[in-house]
N, C-alpha and C positions, 0 to 999 in steps of 0.2 A: 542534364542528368549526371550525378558525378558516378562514372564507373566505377572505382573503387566500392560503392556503396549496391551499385547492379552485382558487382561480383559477390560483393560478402551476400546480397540476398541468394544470391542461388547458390549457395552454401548452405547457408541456411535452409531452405528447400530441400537440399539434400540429406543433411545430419537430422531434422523435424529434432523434435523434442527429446536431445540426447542433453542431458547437462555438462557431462563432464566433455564434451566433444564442443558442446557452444561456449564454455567457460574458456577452453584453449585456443575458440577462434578468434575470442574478442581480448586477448590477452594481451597481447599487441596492441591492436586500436587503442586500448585504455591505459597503457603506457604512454602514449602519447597524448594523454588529454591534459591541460593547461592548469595548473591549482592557483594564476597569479588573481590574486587580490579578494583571495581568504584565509581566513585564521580555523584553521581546526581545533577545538579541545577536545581531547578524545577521554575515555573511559570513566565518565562525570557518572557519579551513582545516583539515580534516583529512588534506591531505595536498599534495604539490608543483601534479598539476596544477591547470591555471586552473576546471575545474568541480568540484574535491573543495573545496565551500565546505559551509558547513551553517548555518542558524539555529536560536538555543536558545530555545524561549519558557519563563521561568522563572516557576512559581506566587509571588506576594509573600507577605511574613508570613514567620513560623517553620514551616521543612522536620519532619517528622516525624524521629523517632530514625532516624538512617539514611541520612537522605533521602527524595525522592520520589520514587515510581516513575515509570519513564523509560519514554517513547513514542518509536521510529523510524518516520514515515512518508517514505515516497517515493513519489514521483509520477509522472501518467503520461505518456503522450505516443506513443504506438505506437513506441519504442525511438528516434526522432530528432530529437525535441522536448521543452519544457517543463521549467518552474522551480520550484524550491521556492516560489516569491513567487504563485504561481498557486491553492498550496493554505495561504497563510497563516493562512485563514480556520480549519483545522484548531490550527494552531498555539494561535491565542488561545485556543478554546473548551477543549480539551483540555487546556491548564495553567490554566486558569481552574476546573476538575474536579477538579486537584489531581495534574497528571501532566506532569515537565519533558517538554516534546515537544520531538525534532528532527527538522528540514524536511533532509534532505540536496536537493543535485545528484548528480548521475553522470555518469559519460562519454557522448556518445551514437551511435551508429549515422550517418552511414558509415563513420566515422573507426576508432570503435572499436566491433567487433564480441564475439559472444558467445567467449568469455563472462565479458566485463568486466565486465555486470552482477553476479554473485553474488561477482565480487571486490572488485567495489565498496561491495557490502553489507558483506561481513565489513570489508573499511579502515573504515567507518562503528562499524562494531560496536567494532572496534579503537580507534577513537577516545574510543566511549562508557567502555570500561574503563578506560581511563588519563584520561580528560578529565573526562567529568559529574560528576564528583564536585564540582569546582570550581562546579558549577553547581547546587549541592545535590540531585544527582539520585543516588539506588539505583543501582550498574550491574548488582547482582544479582535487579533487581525491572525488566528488560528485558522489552517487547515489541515486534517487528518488524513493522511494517505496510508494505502498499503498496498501489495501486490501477493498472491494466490492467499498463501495460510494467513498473511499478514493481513489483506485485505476484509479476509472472514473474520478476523478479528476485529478490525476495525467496524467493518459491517454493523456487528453486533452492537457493539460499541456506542456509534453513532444510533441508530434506528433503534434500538428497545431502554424506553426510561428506566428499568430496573436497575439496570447500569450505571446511570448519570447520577451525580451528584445534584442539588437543589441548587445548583449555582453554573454548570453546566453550559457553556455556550460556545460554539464553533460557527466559523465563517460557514466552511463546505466541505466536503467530504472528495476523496476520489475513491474509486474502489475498480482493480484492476485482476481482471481473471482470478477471482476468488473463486469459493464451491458456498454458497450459503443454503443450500439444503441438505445436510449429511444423510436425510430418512431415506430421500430420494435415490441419491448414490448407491444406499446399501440395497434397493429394490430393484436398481437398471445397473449392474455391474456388469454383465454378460452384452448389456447395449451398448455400455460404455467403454466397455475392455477394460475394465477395472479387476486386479487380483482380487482373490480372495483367499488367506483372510488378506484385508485392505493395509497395508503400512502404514499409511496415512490416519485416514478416518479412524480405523481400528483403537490405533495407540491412543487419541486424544478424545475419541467421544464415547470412545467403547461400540458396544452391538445392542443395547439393551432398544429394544425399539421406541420405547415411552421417552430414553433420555436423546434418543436422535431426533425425537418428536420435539423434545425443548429446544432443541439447540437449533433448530431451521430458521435462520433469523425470518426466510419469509413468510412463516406462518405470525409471527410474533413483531411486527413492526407496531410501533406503540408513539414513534416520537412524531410530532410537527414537522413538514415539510420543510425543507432547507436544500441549498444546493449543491446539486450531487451531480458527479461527471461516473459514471460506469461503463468500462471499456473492456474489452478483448480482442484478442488478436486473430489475423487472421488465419493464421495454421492452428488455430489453440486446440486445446485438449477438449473433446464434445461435451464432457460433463460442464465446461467452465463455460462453454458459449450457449448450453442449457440453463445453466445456472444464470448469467446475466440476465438472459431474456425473462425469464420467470421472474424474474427481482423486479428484471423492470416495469412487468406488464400487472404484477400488485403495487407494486411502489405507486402506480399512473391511476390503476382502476379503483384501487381501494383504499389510497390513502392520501390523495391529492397531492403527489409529489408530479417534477417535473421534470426529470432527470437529462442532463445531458449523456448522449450515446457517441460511443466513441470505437469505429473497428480501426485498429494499426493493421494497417499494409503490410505484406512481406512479411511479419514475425511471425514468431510459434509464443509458446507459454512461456518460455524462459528467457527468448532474445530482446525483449522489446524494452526491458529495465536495463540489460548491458548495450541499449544506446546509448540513454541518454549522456550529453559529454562528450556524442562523437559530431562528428557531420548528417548523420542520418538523424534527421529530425522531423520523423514519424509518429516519431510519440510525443520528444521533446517540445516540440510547436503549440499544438494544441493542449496540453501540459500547463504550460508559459501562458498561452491566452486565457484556459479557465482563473488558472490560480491569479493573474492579473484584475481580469472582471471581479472575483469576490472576496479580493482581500482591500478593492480600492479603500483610502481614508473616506467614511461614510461624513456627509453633513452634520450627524451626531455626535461624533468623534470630537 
């Protein structure tokens, strides 16, 4: 067991889900994470406004016949914060693995409400098709990731065809301590220890109950099973590990999906994205083994 990693967890245990207290524990670590043998292009627009920017981290060396399979993650920020530059640390490790990774932004909450997120995603996705190639990435060996807000975005995204272009197609999905029932939350806030009014939810979906009724992606799953890894942590915040199980237990019973389940060890809500890139590879592992299995070159290919 490497202590180094004993010690940072019982730190963690200690601060639970403070951000700007875990941002300053892992500040260190992450200075010391390795960037050799990627290329980053940073603030590449996918589209006019001033937050549709994205970074490419490209693996060096010679791409595979094809290209390399391509990673989207997005990040969190309860829908009215945070930067692709937040979770760079993903970027390196992940094309260092041998997968072009892109960091988008998004619009955020108050300004812009739901649900710019899952249109945000697909502009992203849109970009991936016409763009990665330049960046010797597969856009047919796509996967979509995201973590809390980012993840609900994605969620959406993936899971309801309203969304999806007629052309539409991704490997697999991760979705990592998201909230995909907003109705829910605004009903158990007292259960949940959620403020009221909400920061979060408030700003991006509003209180109207009818539009927190649209926006629960799990009343609303509409697409074809495909493969899904959904994970949370195990300190994580109650609504997030309410929120999984619920996703997961329609995803299974009512829509023939077959989701891989995922709890990380030792983190809370916000720790478990500022490993990956260190030695603690809790998340990172099992991360690296999904996205290996469902980006393989298929027989098709």
């Amino acid at each position: 067991m490497n202590t180094a990693n004993e010690a940072l967890w019982a730190r963690l245990r200690e601060i639970g889900n403070d951000l700007p207290a875990l941002a300053a524990l892992y500040e260190p670590v992450l200075q010391q994470q390795s960037h050799e043998g990627v290329t980053r292009h940073a603030d590449v627009a996918y589209g006019a406004h001033e937050r549709y920017r994205l970074d490419v981290y490209v693996p060096e060396g010679t791409a595979p016949a094809g290209g390399w399979p391509v990673v989207v993650f997005f990040h969190g920020g309860g829908f009215i914060r945070g930067n692709k530059e937040h979770r760079a640390n993903i970027g390196w490790f992940l094309a260092q693995q041998g997968f072009v990774t892109v960091l988008p932004n998004y619009r955020l909450a108050p300004t812009f409400r739901w649900p710019s997120g899952p249109e945000d995603v697909v502009a992203v996705w849109r970009w991936v098709q016409e763009a990665v190639s330049a960046y010797a990435g597969d856009a047919d060996r796509l996967v979509l990731a995201g973590e809390s807000a980012g993840a609900a975005h994605v969620a959406s995204a993936v899971l309801r065809r309203e969304f999806q272009p007629a052309d539409w197609s991704i490997r697999a999905a991760v979705l990592l301590s998201g909230p995909y029932n907003p109705r829910l939350e605004s009903m158990a806030r007292p259960q949940f220890g959620i403020a009221t009014p909400d920061p979060r939810n408030d700003a991006y979906f509003g209180t109207d109950p009818a539009v927190l009724a649209q926006a629960s992606v799990v009343n609303h799953v509409s697409a074809p099973p495909f493969p899904l890894l959904l994970g949370v942590t195990e300190q994580d915040l109650p609504h997030m590990r309410v929120a999984a199980g619920e996703l997961f237990a329609r995803l299974v019973a009512e829509h023939g999906f077959s989701p891989d389940l995922l709890a990380v060890p030792y983190h809370n809500h916000f720790s478990a994205g500022y490993s990956i890139g260190t030695s603690d590879t809790s998340l990172s592992r099992p991360l690296i083994d999904f996205l290996s299995k469902h980006t393989a070159v298929q027989p098709s290919d």
